[in-house]
BASEKE-877857 format. One line per 2 residues: their letters; for each residue x negated, y negated, z negated of C-alpha. Coordinates in Angstrom, 2 decimals. Last residue first. Layout:
<rs>
a = X:Y:Z | ...
</rs>
This chain:
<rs>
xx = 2.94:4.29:-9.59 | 0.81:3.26:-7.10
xx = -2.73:5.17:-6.37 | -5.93:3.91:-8.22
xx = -8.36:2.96:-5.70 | -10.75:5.20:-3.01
xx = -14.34:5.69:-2.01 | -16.08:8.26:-3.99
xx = -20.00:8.15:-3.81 | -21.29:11.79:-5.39
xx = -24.98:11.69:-5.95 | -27.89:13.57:-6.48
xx = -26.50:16.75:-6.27 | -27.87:20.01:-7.61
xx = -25.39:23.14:-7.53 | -26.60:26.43:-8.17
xx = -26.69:29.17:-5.63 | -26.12:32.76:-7.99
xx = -25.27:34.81:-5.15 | -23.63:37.21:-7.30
xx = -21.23:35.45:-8.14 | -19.85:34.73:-4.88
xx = -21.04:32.60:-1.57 | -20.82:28.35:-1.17
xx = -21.19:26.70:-4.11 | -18.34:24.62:-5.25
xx = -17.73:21.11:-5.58 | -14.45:19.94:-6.97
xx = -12.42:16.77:-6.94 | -9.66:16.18:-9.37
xx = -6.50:13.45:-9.68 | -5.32:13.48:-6.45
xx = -3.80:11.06:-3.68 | -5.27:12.23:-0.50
xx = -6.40:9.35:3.01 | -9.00:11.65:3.85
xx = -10.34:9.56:6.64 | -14.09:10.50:6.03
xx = -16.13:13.13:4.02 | -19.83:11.90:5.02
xx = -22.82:13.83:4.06 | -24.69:11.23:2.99
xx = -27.51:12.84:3.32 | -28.45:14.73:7.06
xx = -26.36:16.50:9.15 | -28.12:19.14:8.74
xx = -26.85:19.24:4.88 | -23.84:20.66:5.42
xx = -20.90:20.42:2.87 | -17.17:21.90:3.77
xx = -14.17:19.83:4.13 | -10.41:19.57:2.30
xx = -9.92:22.17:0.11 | -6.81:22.29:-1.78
xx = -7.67:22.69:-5.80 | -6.70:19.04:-7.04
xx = -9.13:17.98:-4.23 | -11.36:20.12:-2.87
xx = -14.92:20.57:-1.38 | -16.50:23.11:0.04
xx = -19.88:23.96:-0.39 | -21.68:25.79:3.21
xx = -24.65:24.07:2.85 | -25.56:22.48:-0.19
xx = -28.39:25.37:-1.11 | -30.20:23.96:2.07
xx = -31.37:21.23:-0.16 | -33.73:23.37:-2.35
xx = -36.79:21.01:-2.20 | -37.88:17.10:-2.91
xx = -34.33:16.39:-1.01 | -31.44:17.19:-3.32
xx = -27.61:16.11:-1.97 | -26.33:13.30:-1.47
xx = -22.12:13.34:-0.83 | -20.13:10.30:0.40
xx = -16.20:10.89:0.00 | -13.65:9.04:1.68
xx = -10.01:7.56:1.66 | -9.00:8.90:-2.00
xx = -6.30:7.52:-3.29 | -6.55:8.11:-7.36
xx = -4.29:10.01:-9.58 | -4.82:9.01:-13.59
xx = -7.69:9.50:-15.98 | -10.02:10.97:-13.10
xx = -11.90:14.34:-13.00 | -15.09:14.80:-11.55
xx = -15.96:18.51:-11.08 | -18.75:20.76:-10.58
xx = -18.96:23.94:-9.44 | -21.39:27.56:-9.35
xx = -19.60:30.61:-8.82 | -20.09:33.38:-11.42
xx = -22.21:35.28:-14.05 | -23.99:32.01:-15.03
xx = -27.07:33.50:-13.75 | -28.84:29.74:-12.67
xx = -28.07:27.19:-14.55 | -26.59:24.01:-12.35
xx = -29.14:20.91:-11.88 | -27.46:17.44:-11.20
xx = -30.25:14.85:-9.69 | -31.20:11.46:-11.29
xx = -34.31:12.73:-13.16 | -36.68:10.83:-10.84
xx = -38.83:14.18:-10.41 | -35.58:15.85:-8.93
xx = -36.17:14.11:-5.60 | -32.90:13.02:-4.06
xx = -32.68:8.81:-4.95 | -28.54:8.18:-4.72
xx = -28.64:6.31:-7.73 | -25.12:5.21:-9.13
xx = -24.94:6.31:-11.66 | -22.27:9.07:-11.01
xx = -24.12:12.27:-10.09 | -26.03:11.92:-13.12
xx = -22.64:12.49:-14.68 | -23.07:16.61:-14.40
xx = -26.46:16.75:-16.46 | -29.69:17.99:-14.34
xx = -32.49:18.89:-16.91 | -34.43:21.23:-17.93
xx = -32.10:23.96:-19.41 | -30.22:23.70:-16.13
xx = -26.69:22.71:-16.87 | -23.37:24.69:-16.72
xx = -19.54:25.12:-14.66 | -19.85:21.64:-14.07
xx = -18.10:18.33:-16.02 | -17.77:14.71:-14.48
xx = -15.61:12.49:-16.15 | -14.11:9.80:-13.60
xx = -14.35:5.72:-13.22 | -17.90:6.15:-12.40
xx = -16.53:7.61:-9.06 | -14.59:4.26:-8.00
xx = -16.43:3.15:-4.93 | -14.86:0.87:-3.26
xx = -12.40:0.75:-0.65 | -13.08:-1.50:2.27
xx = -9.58:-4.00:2.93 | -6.30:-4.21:2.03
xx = -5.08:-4.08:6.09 | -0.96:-4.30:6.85
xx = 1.09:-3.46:9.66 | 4.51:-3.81:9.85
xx = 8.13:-2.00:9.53 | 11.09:-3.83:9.45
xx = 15.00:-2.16:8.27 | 18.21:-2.95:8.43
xx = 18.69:-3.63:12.01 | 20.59:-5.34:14.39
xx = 24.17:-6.60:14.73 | 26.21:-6.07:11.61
xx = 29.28:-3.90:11.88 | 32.58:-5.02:13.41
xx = 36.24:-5.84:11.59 | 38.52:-2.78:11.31
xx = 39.68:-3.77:7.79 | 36.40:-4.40:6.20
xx = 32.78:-5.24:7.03 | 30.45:-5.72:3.79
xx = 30.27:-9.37:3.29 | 27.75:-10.46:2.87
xx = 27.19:-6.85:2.85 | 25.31:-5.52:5.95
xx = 22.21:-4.53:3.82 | 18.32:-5.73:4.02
xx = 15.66:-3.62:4.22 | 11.31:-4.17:4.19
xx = 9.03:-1.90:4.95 | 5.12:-1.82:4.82
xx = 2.25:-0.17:6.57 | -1.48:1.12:6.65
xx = -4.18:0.16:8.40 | -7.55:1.18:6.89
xx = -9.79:1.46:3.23 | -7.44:0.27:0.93
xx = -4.36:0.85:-1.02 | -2.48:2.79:1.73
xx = 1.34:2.24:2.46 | 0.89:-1.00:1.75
xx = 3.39:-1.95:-1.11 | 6.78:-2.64:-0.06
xx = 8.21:-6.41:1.54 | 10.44:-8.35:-0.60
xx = 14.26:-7.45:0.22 | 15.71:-9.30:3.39
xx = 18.35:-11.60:2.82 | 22.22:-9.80:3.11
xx = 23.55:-9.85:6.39 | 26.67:-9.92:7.59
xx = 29.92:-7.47:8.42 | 32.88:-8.88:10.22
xx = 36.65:-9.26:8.00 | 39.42:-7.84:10.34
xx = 42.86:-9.61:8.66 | 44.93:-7.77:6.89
xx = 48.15:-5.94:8.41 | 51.35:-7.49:7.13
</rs>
């Protein structure tokens, strides 16, 4: 004797997933459920519908985690300019108010400077200040990259913060480097690197 057809059902839907983003936008989440309660056997149908939601979710702003990172560059002026003044949090341009990063100058290479975090971060955006008693036109033309893959170029006409938006990268290092070669010998000064972004899921 043949058995009987036995019709697929519906398992409860799993918990929703993390946002697909952390902050700073609209991201999304998923949630499944299986045809398995029972599973269909012996010719009987499928479950009607689907196994999978998507929908829309919103964290919120991201805030600004630069402080979180160590911040190194390539070397320091013998006055003053130290890589984590960058990172306090005081955006004030004019060298005078010792709060601006100052590179040596004939280093024998490219200048850079680096922030480095203990774990991968999302990254959504990137505000940049740049020097503003003199010298700011060295900033134009630095690129900067995450974990080594560029992602926008610094240009100080269009005034400070130079705004690196929607980047929406999960990375662990973000590098500023002079524009030009070695022998250009354009130091870096920065006043202050804003990094909008949270620590990325496991």
């Amino acid at each position: 004797m043949d058995a009987c057809p036995v019709n697929g059902g519906w398992k409860s839907w799993e918990d929703w997933s993390s946002c697909s983003v952390p902050c700073g936008g609209t991201g999304t989440q998923t949630r499944t459920r299986t045809c398995t309660n029972p599973a269909p056997a012996h010719s009987g149908t499928d479950c009607s519908g689907t196994g999978t939601e998507t929908r829309y979710c919103d964290i919120g702003n991201c805030e600004n985690i630069a402080r979180i990172g160590t911040a190194t560059q390539v070397s320091t002026h013998p006055s003053y300019g130290a890589a984590d003044l960058a990172i306090d949090s005081n955006t004030d341009g004019d060298y005078s108010g010792n709060s601006v990063t100052h590179t040596a100058h004939k280093i024998g290479g490219v200048h850079w400077r680096t922030l480095t975090f203990p774990r991968p971060i999302y990254i959504d955006s990137i505000d940049v200040y740049g020097r503003t008693d003199c010298c700011s036109e060295k900033i134009d033309g630095a690129t900067v990259s995450i974990d080594n893959q560029v992602i926008g170029t610094l240009d100080r006409r269009r005034g400070f913060p130079i705004q690196l938006t929607s980047i929406r990268k999960v990375g662990s290092k973000i590098t500023i480097r002079a524009h030009g070669t070695a022998r250009s010998d354009i130091p870096l000064s920065l006043a202050e690197v804003l990094v909008y972004g949270a620590f990325a899921s496991n």
